[in-house]
N, C-alpha and C positions, 0 to 999 in steps of 0.2 A: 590752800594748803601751805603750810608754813614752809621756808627755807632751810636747806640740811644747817644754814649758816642761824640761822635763827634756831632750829630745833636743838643746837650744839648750845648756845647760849642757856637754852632756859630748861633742859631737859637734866634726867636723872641720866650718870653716865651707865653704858650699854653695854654687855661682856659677848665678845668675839669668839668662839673654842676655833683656833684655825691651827688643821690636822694634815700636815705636809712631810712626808721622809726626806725634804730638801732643804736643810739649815737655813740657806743660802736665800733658799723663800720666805720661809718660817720669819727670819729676821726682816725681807724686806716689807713682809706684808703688815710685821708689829710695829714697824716706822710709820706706815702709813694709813694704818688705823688710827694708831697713837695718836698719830698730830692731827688726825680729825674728832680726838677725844674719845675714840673707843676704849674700852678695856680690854685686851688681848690673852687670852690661857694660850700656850702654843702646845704641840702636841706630837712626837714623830711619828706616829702611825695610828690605826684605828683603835688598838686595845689601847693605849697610852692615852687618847679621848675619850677611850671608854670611861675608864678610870678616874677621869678626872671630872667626868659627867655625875659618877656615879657618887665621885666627891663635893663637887658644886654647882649641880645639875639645875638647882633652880637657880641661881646667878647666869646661866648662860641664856641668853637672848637668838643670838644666830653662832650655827654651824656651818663652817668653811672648810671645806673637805676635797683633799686632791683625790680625783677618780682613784689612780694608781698608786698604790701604798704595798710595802709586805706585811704580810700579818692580816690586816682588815682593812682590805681598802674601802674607799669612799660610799662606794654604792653599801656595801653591808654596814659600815657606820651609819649611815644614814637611817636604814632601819632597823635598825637596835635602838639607836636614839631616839628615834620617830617614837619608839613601842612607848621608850621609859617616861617621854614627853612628849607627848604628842604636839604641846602647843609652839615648840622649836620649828624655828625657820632653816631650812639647808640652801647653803649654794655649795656651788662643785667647781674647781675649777681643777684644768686639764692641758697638759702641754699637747695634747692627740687631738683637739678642736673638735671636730664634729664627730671622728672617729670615738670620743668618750661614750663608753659600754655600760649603761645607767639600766639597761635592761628596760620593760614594760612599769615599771614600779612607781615612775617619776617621768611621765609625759611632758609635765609641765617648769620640769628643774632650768634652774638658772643656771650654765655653765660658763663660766670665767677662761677663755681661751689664755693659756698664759705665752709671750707676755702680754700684760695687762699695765694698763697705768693706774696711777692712784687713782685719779677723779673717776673712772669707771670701778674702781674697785671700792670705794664710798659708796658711790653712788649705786650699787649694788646692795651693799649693806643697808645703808638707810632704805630703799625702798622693803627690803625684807624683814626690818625694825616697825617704819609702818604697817605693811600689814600684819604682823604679830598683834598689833595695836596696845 
């Protein structure tokens, strides 16, 4: 399997939708896709991803979605988006850690305890990128 350093060289670049009501995240988590060559849509809550899914829905690759949002949080983002694309990768991340309330829906969700560092927050990505395939 190729290197996230090697897949960044030779690959087409990847669009991020990452949906956080936390500015403060929102900006640090587009630095640090950025400079791993993501493409980043940022988003402050769930309708505002909705919207913008529903604007460039086939450009998005992986969905990064904070559990806790007003309006739509994460877990209902997820399945709405799930419906409209099914072939969208979700991660979740969550300042509540284990306490994140993802319901029966998503057994198997990746959840980003924040804080989080780049290299695990990449590294997240990319493996949700390959399995998209």
């Amino acid at each position: 399997m190729p290197s996230p350093r090697t897949e960044r060289q030779s690959r087409r670049v990847y669009t991020v939708l990452v949906a956080d009501d936390d500015e403060q995240i929102r900006q640090l988590v587009w630095e640090m896709l950025s400079i791993d060559g993501f493409r980043v849509l940022p988003a402050r809550n769930g309708h505002e991803a909705l919207d913008i899914l529903g604007k460039q829905g086939d450009s998005v690759d992986v969905v990064l979605a904070d559990v806790v949002m007003p309006r739509i949080g994460g877990r209902e983002l997820a399945m709405r988006a799930l419906k409209l694309m099914p072939h969208l990768k979700v991660l979740f991340m969550s300042g509540y850690g284990d306490n994140a309330d993802l319901g029966g829906e998503f057994p198997d969700a990746v959840v980003l305890e924040k804080p989080f560092t780049a290299e695990f927050l990449t590294e997240a990505v990319w493996q949700a990128v390959r399995k998209r395939g």
